[in-house]
N, C-alpha and C positions, 0 to 999 in steps of 0.2 A: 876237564870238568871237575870242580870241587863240590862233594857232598856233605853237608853239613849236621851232623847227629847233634840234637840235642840231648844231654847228660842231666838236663834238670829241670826241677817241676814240679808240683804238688800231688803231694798221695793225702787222700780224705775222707773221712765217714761223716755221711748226714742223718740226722737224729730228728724226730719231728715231733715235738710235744706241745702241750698238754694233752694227754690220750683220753682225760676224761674229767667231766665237769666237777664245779664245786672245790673247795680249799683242796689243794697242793699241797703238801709238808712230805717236806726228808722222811725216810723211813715207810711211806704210805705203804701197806702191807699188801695192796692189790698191784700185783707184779704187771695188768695189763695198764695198768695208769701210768707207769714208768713210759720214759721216751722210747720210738720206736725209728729203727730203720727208714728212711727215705727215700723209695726209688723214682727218680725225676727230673728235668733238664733246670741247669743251672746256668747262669752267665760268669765267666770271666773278664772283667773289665780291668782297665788302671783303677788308681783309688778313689777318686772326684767319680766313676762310674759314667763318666761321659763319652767312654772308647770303648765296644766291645773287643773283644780280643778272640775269645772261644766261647763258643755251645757245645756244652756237653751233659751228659747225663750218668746219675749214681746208680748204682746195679740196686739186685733186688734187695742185696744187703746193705746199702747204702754206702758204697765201696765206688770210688773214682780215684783215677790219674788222670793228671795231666802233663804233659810236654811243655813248658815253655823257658824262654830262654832266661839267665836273670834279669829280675826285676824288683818292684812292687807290684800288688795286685789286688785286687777286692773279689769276692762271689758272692750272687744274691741271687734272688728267682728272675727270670725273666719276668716281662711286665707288659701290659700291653693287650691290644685286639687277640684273642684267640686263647689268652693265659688266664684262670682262675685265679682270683685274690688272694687264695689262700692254700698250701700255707705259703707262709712268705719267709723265704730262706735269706741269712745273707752269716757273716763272718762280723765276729767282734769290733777286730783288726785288721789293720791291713796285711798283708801276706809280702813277707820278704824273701826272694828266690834268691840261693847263690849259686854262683858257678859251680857245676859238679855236686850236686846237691838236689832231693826232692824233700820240701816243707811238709811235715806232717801237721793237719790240721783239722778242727771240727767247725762243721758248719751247723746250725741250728736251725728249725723251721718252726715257725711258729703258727698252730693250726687254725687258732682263731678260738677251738672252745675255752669255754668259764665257766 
């Protein structure tokens, strides 16, 4: 019997803004208006988002790993019956894994206020 460890995979923080209504700009002095940690289940897909791959979810500091093997990859919020619209998470880019290697990346959610 052969076991197979995977060695690579995405390490990520999720950030979820705008924390509070009305113009945004650089430098806003109210430190609660800055983006905030995200803790909550995301989808792992290919890039087209037509394959899931993994569910998982970011801690309370919006702090996830994942295991997979190399690839490309996308994450976004799940969607669907039983999921809130908002916020709605996903990656700029797509996510390129290599062998022996985990991609550090930021994922963004966007809450919906203005």
């Amino acid at each position: 019997t052969t076991t197979t460890i995977t060695q690579s995979g995405i390490n990520g923080i999720v950030l979820q803004g705008p924390m509070c209504g009305g113009p945004v700009w650089e430098g806003n002095p109210n430190p609660e208006c800055k983006d905030q940690p995200y803790s909550g289940a995301l989808e792992l897909t290919n890039p087209d988002q037509s394959e899931l791959i993994a569910r998982f979810s970011s801690d309370k500091f919006g702090k996830f790993t994942v295991k997979v093997p190399p690839g490309v990859y996308s994450i976004q919020s799940p969607s669907g019956d039983g999921y809130p619209p908002y916020p709605r998470c996903s990656v700029e880019d797509t996510i390129t894994v290599s062998a022996g290697a985990f991609k550090d990346v930021i994922v963004h959610c966007d809450t919906g206020i203005r």
